[in-house]
PDB file with one MODEL, atoms N, CA, C and O in Angstrom:
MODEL        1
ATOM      1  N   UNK A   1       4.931  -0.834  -3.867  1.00  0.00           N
ATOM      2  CA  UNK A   1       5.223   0.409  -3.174  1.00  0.00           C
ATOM      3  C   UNK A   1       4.151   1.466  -3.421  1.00  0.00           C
ATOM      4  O   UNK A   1       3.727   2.276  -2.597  1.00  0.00           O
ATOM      5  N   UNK A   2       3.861   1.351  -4.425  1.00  0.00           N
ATOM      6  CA  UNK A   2       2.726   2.545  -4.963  1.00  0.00           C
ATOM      7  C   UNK A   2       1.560   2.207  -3.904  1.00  0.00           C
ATOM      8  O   UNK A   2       1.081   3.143  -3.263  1.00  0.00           O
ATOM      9  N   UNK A   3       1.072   0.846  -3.695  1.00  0.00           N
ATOM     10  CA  UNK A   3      -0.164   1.327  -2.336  1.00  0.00           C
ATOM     11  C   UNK A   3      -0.611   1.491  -1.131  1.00  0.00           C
ATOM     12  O   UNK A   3      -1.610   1.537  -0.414  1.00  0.00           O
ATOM     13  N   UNK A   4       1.386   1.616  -1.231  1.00  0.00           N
ATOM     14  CA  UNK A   4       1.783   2.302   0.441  1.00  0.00           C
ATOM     15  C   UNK A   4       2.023   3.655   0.494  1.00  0.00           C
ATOM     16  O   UNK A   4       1.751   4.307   1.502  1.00  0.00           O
ATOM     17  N   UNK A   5       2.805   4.441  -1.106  1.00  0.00           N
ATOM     18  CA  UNK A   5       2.820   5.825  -1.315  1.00  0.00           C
ATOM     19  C   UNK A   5       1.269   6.126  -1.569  1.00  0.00           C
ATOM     20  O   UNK A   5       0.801   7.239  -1.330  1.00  0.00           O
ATOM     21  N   UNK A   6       0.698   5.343  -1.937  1.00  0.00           N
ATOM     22  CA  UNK A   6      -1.159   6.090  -1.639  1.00  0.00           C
ATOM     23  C   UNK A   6      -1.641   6.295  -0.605  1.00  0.00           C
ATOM     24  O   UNK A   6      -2.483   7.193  -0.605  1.00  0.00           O
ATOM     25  N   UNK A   7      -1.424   5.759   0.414  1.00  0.00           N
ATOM     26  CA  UNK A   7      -2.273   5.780   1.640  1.00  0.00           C
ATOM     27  C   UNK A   7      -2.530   7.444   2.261  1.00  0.00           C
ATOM     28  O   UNK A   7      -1.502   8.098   2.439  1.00  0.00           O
ATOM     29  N   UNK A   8      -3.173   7.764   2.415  1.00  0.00           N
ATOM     30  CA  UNK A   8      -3.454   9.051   2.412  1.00  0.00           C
ATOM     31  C   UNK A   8      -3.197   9.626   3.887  1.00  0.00           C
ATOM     32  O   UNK A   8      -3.868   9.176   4.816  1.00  0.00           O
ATOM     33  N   UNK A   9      -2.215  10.632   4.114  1.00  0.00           N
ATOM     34  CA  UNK A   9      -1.762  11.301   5.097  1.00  0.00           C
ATOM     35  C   UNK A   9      -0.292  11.251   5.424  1.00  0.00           C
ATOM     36  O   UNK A   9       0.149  11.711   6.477  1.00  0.00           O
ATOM     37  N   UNK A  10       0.381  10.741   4.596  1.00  0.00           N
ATOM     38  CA  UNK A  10       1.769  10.264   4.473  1.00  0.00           C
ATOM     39  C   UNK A  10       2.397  11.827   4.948  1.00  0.00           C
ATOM     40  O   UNK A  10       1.733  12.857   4.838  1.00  0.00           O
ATOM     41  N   UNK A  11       3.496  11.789   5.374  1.00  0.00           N
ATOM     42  CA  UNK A  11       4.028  13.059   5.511  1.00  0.00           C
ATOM     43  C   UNK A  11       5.759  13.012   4.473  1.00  0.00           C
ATOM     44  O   UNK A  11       6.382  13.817   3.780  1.00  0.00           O
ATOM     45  N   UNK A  12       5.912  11.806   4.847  1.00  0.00           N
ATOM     46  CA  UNK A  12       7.414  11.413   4.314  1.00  0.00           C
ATOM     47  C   UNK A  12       7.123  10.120   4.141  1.00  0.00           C
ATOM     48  O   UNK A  12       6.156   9.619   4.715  1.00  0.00           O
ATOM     49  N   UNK A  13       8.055   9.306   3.192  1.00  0.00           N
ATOM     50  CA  UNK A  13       8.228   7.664   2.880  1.00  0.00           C
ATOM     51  C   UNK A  13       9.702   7.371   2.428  1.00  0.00           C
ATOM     52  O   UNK A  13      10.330   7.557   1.386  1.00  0.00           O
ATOM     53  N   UNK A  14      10.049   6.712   3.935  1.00  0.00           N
ATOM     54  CA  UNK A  14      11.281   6.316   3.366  1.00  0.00           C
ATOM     55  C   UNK A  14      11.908   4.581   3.069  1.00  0.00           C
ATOM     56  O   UNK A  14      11.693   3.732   3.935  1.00  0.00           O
ATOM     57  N   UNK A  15      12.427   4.331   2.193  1.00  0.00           N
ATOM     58  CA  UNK A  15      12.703   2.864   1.601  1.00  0.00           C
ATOM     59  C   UNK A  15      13.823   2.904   2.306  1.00  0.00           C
ATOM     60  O   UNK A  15      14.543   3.889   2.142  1.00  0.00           O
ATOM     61  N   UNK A  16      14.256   1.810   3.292  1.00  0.00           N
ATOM     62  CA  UNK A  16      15.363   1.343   4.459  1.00  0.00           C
ATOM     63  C   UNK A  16      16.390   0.238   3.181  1.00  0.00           C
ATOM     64  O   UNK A  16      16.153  -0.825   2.607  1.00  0.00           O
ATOM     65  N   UNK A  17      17.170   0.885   3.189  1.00  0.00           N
ATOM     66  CA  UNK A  17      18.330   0.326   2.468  1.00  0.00           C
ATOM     67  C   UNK A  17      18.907  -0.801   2.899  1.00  0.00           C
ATOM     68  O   UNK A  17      19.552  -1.560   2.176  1.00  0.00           O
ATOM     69  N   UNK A  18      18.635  -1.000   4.451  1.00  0.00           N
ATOM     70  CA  UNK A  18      19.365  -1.941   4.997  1.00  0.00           C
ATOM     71  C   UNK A  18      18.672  -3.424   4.853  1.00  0.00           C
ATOM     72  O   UNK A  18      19.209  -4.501   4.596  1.00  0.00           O
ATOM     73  N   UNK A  19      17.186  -3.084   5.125  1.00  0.00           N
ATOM     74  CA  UNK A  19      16.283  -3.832   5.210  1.00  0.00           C
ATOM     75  C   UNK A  19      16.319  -4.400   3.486  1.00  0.00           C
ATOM     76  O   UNK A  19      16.882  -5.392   3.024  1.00  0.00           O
ATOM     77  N   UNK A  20      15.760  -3.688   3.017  1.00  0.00           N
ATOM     78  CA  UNK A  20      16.295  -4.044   1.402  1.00  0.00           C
ATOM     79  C   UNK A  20      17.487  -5.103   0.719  1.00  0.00           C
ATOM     80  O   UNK A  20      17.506  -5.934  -0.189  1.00  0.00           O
ATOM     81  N   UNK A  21      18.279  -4.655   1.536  1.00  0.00           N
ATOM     82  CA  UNK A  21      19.881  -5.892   1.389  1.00  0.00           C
ATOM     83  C   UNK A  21      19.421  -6.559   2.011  1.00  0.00           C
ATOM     84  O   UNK A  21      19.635  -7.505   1.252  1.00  0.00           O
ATOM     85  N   UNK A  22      18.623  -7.259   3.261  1.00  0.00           N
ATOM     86  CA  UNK A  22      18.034  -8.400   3.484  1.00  0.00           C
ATOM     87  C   UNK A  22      17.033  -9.297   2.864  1.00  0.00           C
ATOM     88  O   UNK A  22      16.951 -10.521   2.962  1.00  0.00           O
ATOM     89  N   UNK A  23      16.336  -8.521   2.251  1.00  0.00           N
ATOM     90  CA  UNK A  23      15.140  -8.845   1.431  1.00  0.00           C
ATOM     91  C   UNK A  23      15.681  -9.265   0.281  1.00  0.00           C
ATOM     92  O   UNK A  23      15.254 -10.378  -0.030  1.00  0.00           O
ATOM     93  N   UNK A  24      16.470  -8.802  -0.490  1.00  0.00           N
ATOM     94  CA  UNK A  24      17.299  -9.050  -1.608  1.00  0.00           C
ATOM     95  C   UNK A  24      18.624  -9.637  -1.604  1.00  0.00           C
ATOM     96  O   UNK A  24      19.469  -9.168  -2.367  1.00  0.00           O
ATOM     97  N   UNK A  25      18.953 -10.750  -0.723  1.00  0.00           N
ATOM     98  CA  UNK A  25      20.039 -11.287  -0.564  1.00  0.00           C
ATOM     99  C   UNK A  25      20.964 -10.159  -0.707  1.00  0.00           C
ATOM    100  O   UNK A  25      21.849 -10.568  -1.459  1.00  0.00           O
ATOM    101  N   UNK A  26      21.187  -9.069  -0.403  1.00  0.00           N
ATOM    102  CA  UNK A  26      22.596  -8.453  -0.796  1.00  0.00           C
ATOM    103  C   UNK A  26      22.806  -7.935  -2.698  1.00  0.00           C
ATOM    104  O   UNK A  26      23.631  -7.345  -3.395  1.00  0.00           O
ATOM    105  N   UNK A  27      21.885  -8.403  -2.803  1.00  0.00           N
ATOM    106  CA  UNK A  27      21.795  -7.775  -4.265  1.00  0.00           C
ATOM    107  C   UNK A  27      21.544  -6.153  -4.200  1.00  0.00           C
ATOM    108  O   UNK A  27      20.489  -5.551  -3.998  1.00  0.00           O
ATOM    109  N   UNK A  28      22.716  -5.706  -4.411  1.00  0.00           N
ATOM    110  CA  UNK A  28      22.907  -4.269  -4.573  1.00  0.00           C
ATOM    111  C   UNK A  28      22.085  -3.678  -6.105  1.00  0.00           C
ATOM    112  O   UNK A  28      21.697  -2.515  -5.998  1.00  0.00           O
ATOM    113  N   UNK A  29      21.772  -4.395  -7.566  1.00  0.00           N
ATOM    114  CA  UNK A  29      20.961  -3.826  -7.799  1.00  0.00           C
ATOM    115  C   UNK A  29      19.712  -3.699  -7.598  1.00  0.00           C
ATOM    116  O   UNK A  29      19.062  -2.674  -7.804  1.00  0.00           O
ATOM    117  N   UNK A  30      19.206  -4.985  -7.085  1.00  0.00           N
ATOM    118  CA  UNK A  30      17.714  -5.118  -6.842  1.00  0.00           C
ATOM    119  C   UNK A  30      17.322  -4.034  -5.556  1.00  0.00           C
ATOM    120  O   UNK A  30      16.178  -3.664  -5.291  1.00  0.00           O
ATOM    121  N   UNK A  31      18.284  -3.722  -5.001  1.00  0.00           N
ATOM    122  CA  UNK A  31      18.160  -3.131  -4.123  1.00  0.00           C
ATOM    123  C   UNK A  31      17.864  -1.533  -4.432  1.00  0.00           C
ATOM    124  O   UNK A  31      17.022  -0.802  -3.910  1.00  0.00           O
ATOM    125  N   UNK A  32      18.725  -1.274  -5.333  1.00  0.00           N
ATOM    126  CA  UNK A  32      18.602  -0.244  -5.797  1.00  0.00           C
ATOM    127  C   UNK A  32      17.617   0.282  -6.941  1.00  0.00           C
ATOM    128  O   UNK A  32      17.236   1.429  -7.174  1.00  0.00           O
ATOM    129  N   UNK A  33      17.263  -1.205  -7.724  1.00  0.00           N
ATOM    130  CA  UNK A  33      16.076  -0.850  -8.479  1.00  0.00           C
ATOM    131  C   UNK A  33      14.655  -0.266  -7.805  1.00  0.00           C
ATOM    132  O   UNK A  33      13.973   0.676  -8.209  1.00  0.00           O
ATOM    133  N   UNK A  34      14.385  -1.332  -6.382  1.00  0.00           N
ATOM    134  CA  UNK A  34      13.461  -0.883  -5.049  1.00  0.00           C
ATOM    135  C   UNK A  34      13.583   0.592  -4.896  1.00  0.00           C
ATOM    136  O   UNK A  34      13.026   1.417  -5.620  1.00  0.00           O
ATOM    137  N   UNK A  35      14.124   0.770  -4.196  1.00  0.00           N
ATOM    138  CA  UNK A  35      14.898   2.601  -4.007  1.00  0.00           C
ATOM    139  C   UNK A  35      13.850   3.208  -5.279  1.00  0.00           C
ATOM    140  O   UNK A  35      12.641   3.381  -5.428  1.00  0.00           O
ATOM    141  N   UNK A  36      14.543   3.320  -5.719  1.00  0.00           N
ATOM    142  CA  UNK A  36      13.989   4.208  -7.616  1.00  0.00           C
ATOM    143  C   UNK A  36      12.394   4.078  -7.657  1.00  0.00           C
ATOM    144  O   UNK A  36      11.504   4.910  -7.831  1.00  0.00           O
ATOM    145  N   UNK A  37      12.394   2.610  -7.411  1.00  0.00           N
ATOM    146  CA  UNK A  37      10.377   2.462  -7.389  1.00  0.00           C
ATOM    147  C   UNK A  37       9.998   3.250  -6.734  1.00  0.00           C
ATOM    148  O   UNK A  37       9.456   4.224  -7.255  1.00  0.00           O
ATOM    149  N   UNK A  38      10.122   3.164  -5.339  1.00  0.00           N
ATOM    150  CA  UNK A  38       9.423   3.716  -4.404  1.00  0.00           C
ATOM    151  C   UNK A  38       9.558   5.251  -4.260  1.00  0.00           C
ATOM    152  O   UNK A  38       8.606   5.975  -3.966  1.00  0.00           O
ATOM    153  N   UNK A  39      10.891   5.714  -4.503  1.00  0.00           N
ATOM    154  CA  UNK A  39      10.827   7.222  -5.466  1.00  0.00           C
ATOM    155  C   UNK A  39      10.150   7.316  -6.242  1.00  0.00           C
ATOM    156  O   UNK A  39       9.343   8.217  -6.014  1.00  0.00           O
ATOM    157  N   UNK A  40       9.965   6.696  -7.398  1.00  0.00           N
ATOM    158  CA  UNK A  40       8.811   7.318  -8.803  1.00  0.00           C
ATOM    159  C   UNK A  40       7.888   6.954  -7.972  1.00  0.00           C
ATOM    160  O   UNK A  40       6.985   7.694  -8.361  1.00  0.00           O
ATOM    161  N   UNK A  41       7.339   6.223  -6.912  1.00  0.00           N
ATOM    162  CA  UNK A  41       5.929   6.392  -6.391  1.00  0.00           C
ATOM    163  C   UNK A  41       5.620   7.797  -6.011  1.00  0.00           C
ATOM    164  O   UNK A  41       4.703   8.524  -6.392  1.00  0.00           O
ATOM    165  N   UNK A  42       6.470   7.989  -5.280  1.00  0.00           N
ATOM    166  CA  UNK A  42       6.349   9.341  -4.416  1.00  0.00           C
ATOM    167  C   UNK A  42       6.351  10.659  -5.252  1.00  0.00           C
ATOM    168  O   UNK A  42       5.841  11.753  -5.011  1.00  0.00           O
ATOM    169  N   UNK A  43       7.003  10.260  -6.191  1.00  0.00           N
ATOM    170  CA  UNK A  43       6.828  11.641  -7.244  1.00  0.00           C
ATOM    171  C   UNK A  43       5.871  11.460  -7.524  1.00  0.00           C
ATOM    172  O   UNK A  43       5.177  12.460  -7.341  1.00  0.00           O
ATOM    173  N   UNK A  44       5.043  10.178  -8.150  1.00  0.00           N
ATOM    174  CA  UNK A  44       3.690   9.977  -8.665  1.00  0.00           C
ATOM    175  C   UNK A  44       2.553  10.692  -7.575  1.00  0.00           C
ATOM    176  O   UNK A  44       1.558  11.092  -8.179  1.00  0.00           O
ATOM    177  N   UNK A  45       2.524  10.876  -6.405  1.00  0.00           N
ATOM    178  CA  UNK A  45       1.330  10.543  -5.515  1.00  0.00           C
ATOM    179  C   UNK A  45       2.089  12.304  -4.871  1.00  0.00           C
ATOM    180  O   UNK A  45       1.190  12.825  -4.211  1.00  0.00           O
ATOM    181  N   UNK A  46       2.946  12.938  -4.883  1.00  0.00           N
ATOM    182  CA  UNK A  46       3.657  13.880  -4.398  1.00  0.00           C
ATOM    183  C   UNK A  46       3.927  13.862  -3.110  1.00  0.00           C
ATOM    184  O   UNK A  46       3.831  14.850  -2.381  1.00  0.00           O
ATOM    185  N   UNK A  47       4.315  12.632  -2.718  1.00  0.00           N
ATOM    186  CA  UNK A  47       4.835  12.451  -0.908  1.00  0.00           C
ATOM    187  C   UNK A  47       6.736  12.557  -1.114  1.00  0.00           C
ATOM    188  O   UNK A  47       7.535  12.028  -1.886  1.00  0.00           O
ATOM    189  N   UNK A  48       6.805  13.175  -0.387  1.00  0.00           N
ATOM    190  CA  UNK A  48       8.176  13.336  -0.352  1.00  0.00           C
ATOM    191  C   UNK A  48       8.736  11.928   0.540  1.00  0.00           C
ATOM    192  O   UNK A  48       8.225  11.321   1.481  1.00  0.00           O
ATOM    193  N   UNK A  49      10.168  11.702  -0.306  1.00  0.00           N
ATOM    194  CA  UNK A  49      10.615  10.530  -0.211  1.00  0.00           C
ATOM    195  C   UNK A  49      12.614  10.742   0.384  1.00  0.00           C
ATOM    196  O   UNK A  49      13.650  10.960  -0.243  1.00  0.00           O
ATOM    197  N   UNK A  50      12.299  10.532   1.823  1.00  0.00           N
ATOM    198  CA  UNK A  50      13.879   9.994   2.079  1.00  0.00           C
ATOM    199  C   UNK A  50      14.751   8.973   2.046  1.00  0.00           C
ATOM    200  O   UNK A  50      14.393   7.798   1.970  1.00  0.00           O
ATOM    201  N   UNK A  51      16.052   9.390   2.107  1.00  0.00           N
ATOM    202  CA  UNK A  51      16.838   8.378   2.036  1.00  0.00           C
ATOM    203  C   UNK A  51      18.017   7.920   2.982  1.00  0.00           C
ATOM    204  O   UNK A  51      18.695   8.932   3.159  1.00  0.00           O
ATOM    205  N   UNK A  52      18.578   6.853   3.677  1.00  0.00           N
ATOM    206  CA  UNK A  52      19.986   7.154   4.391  1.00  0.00           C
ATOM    207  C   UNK A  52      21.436   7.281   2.944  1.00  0.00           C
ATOM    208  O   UNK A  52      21.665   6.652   1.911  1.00  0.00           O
ATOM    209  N   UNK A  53      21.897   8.102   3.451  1.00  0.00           N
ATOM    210  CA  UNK A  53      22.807   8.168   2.510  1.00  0.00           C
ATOM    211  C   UNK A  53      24.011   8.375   3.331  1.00  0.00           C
ATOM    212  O   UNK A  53      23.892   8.873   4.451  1.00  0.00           O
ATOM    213  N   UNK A  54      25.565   7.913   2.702  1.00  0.00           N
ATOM    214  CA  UNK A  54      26.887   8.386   3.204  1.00  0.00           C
ATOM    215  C   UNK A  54      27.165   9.698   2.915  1.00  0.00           C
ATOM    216  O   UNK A  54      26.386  10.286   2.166  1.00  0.00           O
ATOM    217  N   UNK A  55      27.914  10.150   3.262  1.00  0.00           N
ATOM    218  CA  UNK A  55      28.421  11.740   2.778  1.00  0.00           C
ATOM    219  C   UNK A  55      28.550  11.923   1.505  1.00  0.00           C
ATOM    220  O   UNK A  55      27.963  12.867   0.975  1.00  0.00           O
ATOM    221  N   UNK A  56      29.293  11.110   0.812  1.00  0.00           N
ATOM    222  CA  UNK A  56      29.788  11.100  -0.605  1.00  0.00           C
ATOM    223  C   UNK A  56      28.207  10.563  -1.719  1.00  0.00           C
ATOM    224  O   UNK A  56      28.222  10.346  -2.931  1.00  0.00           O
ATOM    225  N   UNK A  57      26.995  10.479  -0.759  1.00  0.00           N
ATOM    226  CA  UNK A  57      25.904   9.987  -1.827  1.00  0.00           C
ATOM    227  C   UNK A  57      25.198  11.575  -1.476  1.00  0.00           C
ATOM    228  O   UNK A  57      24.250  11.824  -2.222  1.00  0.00           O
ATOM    229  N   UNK A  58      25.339  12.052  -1.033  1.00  0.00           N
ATOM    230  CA  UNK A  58      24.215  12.928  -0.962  1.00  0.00           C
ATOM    231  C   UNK A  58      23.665  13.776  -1.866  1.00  0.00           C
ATOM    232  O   UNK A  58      22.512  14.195  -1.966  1.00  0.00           O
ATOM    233  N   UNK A  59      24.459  13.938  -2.393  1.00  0.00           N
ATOM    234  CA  UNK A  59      24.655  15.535  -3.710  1.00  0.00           C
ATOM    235  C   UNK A  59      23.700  14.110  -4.568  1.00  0.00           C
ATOM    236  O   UNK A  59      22.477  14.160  -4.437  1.00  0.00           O
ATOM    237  N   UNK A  60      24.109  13.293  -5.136  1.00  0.00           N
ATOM    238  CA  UNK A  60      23.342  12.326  -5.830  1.00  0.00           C
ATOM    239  C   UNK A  60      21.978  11.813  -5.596  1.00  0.00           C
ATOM    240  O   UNK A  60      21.132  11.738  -6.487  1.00  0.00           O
ATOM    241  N   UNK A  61      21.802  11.482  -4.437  1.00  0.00           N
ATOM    242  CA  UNK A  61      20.607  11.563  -3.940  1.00  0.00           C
ATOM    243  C   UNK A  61      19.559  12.883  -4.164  1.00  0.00           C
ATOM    244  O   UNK A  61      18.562  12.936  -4.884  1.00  0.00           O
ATOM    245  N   UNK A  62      20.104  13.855  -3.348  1.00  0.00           N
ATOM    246  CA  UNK A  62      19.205  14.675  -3.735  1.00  0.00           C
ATOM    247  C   UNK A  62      19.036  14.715  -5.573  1.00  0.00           C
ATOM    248  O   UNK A  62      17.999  14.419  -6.168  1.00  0.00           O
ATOM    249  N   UNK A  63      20.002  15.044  -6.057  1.00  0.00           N
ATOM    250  CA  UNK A  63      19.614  15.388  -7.608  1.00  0.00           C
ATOM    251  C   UNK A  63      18.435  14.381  -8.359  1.00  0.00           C
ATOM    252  O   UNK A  63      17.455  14.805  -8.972  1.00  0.00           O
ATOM    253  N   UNK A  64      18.850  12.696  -8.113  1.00  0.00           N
ATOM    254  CA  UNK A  64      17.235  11.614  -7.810  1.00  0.00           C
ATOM    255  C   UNK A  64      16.424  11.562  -7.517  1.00  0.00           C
ATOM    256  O   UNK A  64      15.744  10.544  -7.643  1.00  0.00           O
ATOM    257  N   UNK A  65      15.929  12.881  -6.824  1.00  0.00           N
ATOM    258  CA  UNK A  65      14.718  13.399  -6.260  1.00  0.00           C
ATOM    259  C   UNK A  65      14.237  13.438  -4.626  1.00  0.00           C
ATOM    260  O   UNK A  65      13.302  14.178  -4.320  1.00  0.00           O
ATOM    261  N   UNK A  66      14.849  12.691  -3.689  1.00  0.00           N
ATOM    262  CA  UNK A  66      14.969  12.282  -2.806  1.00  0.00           C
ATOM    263  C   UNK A  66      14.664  14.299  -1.836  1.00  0.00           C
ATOM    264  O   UNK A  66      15.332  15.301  -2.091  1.00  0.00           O
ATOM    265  N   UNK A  67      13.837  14.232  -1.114  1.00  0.00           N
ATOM    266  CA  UNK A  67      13.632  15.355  -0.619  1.00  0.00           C
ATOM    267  C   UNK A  67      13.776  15.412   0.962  1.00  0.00           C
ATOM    268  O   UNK A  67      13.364  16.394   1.580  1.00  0.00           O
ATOM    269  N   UNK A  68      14.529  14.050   1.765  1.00  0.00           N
ATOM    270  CA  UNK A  68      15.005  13.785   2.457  1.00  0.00           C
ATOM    271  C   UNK A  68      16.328  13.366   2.676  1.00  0.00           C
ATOM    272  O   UNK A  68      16.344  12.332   2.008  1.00  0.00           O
ATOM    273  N   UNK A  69      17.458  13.479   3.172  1.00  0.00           N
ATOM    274  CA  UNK A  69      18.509  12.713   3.638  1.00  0.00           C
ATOM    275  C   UNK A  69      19.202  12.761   4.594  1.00  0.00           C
ATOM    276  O   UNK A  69      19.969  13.682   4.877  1.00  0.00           O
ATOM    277  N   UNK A  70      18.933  11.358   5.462  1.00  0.00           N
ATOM    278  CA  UNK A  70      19.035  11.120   6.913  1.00  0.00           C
ATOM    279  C   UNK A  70      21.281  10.378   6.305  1.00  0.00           C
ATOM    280  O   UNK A  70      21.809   9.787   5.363  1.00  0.00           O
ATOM    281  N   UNK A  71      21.776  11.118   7.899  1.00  0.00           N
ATOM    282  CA  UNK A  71      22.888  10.744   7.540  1.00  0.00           C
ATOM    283  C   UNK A  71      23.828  10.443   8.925  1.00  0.00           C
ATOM    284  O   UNK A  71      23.356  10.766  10.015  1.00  0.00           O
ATOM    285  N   UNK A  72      25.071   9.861   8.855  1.00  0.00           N
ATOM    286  CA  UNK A  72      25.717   9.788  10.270  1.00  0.00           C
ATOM    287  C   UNK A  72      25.916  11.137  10.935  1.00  0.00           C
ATOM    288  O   UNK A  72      26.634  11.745  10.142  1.00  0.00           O
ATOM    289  N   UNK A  73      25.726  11.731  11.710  1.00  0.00           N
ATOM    290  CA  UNK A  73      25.889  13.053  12.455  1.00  0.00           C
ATOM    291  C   UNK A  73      28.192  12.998  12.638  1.00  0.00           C
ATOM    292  O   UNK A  73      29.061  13.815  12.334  1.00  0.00           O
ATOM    293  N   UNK A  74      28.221  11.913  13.123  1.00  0.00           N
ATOM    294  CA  UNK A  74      29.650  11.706  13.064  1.00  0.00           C
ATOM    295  C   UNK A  74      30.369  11.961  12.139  1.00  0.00           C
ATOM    296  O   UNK A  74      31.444  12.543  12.287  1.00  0.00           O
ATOM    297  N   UNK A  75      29.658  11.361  10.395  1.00  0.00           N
ATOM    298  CA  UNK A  75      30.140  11.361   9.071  1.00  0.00           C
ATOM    299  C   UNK A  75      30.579  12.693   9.059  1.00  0.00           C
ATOM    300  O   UNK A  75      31.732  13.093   8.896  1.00  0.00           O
ATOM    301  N   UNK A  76      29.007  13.696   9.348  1.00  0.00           N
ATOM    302  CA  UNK A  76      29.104  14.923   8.803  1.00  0.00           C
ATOM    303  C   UNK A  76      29.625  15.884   9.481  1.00  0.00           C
ATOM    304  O   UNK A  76      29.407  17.014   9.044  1.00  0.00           O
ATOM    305  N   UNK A  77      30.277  15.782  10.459  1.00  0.00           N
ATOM    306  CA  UNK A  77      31.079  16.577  11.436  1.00  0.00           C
ATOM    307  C   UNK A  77      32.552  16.227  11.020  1.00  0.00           C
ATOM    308  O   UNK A  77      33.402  17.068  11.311  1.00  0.00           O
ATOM    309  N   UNK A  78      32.957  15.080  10.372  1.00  0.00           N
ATOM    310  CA  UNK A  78      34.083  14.979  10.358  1.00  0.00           C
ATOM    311  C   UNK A  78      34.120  15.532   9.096  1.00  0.00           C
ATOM    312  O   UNK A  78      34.988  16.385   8.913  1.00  0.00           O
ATOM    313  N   UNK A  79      33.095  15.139   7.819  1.00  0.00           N
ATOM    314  CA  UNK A  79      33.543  15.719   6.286  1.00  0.00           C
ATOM    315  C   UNK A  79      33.311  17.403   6.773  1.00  0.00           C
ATOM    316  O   UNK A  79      33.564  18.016   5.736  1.00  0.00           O
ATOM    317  N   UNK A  80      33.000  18.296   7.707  1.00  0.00           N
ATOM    318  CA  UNK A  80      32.868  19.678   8.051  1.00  0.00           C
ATOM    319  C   UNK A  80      34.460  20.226   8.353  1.00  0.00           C
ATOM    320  O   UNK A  80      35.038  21.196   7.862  1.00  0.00           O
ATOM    321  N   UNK A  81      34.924  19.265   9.316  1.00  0.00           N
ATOM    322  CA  UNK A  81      35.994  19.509  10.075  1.00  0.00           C
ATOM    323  C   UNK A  81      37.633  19.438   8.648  1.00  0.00           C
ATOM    324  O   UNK A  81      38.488  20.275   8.360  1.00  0.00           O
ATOM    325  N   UNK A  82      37.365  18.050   8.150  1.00  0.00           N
ATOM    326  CA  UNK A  82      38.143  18.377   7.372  1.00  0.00           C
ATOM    327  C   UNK A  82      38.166  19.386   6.116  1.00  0.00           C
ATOM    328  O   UNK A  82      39.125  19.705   5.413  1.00  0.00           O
ATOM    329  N   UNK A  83      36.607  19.853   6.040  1.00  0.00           N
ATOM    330  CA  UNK A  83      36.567  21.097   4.917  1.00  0.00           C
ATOM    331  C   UNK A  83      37.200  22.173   5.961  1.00  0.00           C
ATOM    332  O   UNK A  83      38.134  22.811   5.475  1.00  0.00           O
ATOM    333  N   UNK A  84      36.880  22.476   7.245  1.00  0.00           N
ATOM    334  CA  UNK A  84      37.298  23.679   7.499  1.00  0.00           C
ATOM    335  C   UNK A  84      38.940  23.503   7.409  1.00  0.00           C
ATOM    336  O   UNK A  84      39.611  24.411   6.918  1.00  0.00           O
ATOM    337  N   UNK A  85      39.655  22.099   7.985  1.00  0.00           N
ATOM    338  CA  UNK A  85      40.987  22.462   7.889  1.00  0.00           C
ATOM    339  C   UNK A  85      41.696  22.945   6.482  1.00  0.00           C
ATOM    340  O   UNK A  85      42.877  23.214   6.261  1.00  0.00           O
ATOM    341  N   UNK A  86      40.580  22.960   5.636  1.00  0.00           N
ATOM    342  CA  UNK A  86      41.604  23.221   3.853  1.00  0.00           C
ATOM    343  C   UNK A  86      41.421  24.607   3.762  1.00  0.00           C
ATOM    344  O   UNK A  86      41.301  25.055   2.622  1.00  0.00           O
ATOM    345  N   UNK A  87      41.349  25.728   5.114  1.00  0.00           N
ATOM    346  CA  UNK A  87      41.442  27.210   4.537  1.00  0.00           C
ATOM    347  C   UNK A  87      42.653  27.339   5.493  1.00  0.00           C
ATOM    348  O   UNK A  87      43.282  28.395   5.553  1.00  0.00           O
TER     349      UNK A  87
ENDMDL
END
């Protein structure tokens, strides 16, 4: 991953989660160890690095460093809708 976060002019780099569970039989840690690499690349080289995340990953994500997060537009209209119904 690091000499793809080098390539010079990067604007964003994001590691496809989905693609990853293919590559890794479904191995959810290897998958997730990937993820983390290709983050510490991006911190290394200072390219900002996104992620897809569910509603309930996001707050986590970001705090991992992740300076992107792409998400369902549907997800987040509905986790909106049910925050507004709790006033």
């Amino acid at each position: 991953s690091e000499e793809i976060v080098a390539t010079p002019g990067l604007s964003v780099v994001i590691p496809g989660p989905g693609d990853l569970r293919r590559a890794y039989n479904g191995d959810s840690e290897s998958v997730e160890a990937a993820i983390q690499r290709v983050l510490a690349a991006c911190k290394d080289f200072q390219v900002p690095c996104g992620i897809t995340a569910g509603i309930d990953d996001v707050v986590e994500r970001l705090e991992q460093g992740f300076k992107m997060i792409i998400a369902s537009d549907l997800a987040t209209i509905e986790t909106g809708r049910e925050f507004l119904r709790s006033f």
